[in-house]
MARLUM-205074 format. One record per residue (C-alpha): z, x, y; residue in one letter. Coordinates in steps of 0.25 Angstrom, whole numbers, plus 5000, padded with zeros to 4 digits. Example, Ala and Ser with C-alpha at 12.3 -4.5 7.8 and 13.67 -1.06 7.14 Angstrom:
2
503150494982A/502950554996S/
//
This chain:
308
485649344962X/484449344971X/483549454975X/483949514989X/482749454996X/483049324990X/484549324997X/484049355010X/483049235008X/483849145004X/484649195016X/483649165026X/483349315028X/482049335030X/481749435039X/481349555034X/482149655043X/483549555041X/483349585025X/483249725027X/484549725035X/485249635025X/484749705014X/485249845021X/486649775023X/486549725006X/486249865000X/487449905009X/488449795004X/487949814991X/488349964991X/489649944997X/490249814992X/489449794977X/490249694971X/490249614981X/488849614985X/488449584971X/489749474971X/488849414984X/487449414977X/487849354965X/488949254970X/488449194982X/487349124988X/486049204990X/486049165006X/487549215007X/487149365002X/486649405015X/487649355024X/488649415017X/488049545015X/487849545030X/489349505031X/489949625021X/489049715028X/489649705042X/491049715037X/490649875030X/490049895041X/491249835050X/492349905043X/491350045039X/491250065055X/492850025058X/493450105045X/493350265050X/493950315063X/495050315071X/495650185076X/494950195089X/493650245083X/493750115073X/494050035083X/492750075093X/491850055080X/492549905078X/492149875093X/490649935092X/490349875080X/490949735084X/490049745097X/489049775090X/489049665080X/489349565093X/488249615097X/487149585085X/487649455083X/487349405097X/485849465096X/485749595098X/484949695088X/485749745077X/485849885075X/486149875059X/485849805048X/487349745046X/487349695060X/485849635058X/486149555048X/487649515051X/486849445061X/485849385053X/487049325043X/487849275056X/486549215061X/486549135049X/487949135047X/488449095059X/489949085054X/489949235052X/489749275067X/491249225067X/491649295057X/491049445062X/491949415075X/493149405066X/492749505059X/492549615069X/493749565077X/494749595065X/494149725061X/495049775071X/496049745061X/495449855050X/495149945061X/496749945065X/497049935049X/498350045045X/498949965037X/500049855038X/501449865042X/501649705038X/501149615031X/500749535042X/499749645049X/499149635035X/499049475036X/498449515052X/497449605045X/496949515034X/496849405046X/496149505056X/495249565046X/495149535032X/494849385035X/493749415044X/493049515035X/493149415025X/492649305033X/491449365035X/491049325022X/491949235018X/491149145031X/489849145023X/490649075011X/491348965017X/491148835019X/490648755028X/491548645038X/490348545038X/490448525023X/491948495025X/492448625020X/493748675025X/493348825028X/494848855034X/495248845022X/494248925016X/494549035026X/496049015026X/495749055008X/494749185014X/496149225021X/496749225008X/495849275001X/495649405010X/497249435011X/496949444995X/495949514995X/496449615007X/497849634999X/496949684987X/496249764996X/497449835002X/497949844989X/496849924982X/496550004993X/498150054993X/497950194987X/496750214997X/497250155009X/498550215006X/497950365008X/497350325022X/498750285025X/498850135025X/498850035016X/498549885015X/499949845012X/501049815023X/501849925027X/503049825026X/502849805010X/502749955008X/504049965014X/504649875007X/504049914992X/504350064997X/503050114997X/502250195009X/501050225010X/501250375008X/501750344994X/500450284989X/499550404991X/500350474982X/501150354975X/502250384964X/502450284952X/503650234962X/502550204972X/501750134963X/502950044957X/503450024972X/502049994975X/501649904964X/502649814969X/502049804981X/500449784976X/501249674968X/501849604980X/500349604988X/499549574974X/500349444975X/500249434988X/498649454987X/498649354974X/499249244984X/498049254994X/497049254983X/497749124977X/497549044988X/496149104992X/495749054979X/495448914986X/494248984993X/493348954980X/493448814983X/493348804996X/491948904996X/490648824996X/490248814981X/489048924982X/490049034986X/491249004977X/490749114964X/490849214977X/492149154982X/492749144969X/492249284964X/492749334976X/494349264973X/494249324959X/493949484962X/495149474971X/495949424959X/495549534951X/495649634963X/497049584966X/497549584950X/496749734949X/497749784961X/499049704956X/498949764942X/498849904949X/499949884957X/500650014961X/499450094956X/498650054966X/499050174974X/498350254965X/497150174968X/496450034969X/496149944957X/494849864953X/494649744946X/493849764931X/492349764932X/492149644921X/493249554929X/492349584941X/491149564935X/491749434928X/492149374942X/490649394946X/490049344933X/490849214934X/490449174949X/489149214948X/488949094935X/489749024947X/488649044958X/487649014950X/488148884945X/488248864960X/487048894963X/
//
């Protein structure tokens, strides 16, 4: 791994007040997302690092100012902070450091400026969030939101149209991928979410497995069984999405395929940590070993090497 310094060289960061900002925003995502920020350091290229920490930054800072408040209160902080954001990018001085150098990574990034309008569009999305009465507000939600967030990053990987890659599909497998990774998501989160008073899972499958969301915050074994049922049915569900995202590994460009691929494998392990809970899981989430983790990581970073 290289030093901090040696990134930002690398990177074409050289400006002494632009690494001090980008090294502001690293500590941050270090604290509040570990893994992956040592799953970036170790799996990508060195002049990615930056980018993407300036990316995963702005969404914690995007969902930290639209997740407390009323609806109305959420959504004025939404607007401001989307002005505002509009409003770096076209030149004018940044107030903070995740704004400073999300400009810096757009300037020379240029796909990314897209992909922050997106983004900030669908946030309306989470900021509406109370759960789902249908399967297809789910699908408008992962649409609306999920993929965007994604993107964010997922643009810093892709590939290129001039060397004749096909990056619709590479986007169409980052749709799939995400509706995976958003159903494990729901899924973990179900004994948390459930005592805010909604859940990730349609309303309509509840129903029809004969479970509310008042029965898991104080679950019975019935719940559990009737629930287990219904973690089976969106585990299979997720497991399909992950399937067919699989084929992002080879349509990424080689020098991001350990990331890409390490990335495919902690949802496996996520998904089958959640399946095998099942109905327990409204007691609480369930995590992946440490080794497994650790082997996932130890695998891809021979692979980065090798291509390197």
């Amino acid at each position: 791994m290289p030093t901090w310094t040696r990134t930002l060289h690398e990177a074409g960061i050289t400006d002494p007040d632009l690494q001090a900002a980008y090294g502001h925003q690293r500590t941050l995502v270090k604290r509040f997302k570990t893994e992956e920020y040592l799953t970036v350091r170790l799996l990508l290229p060195a002049h990615l690092h930056p980018p993407v920490i300036a990316a995963v930054a702005f969404m914690h800072e995007t969902d930290q100012r639209i997740d407390t408040g009323t609806a109305d209160a959420r959504q004025q902080a939404l607007g401001e902070w989307a002005r505002a954001t509009r409003e770096v990018l076209d030149g004018a001085p940044a107030a903070s450091a995740t704004l400073q150098v999300l400009r810096d990574a757009v300037s020379r990034h240029p796909q990314l400026r897209q992909r922050v309008e997106d983004f900030l569009h669908g946030a309306r999305h989470e900021v509406d969030y109370a759960g789902f009465d249908t399967e297809g507000e789910l699908q408008t939600y992962i649409d609306g939101y999920s993929l965007p967030a994604f993107m964010l990053l997922a643009c810093l990987l892709m590939p290129t149209p001039k060397d004749g890659a096909d990056t619709g599909a590479f986007e169409d497998r980052c749709r799939d991928l995400i509706e995976a990774m958003q159903r494990v998501d729901f899924l973990d989160d179900l004994a948390e979410d459930a005592a805010q008073g909604h859940i990730g899972l349609p309303g309509k499958d509840l129903e029809r497995h004969a479970v509310s969301v008042a029965d898991l915050r104080t679950p019975t074994e019935a719940v559990r069984k009737q629930l287990g049922q219904l973690v089976e049915e969106q585990s299979e569900l997720a497991r399909r999405s992950l399937d067919a995202g699989r084929q992002l590994t080879a349509l990424a460009p080689p020098q991001t395929r350990p990331f890409v691929t390490a990335l495919l494998r902690v949802q496996e392990l996520r998904l089958d940590a959640v399946s095998r809970k099942g109905g327990g899981l409204a007691d609480g989430g369930a995590s992946p070993s440490k080794p497994a983790l650790l082997g996932v990581l130890a695998r891809q970073y021979a692979a980065a090497l090798r291509a390197r």
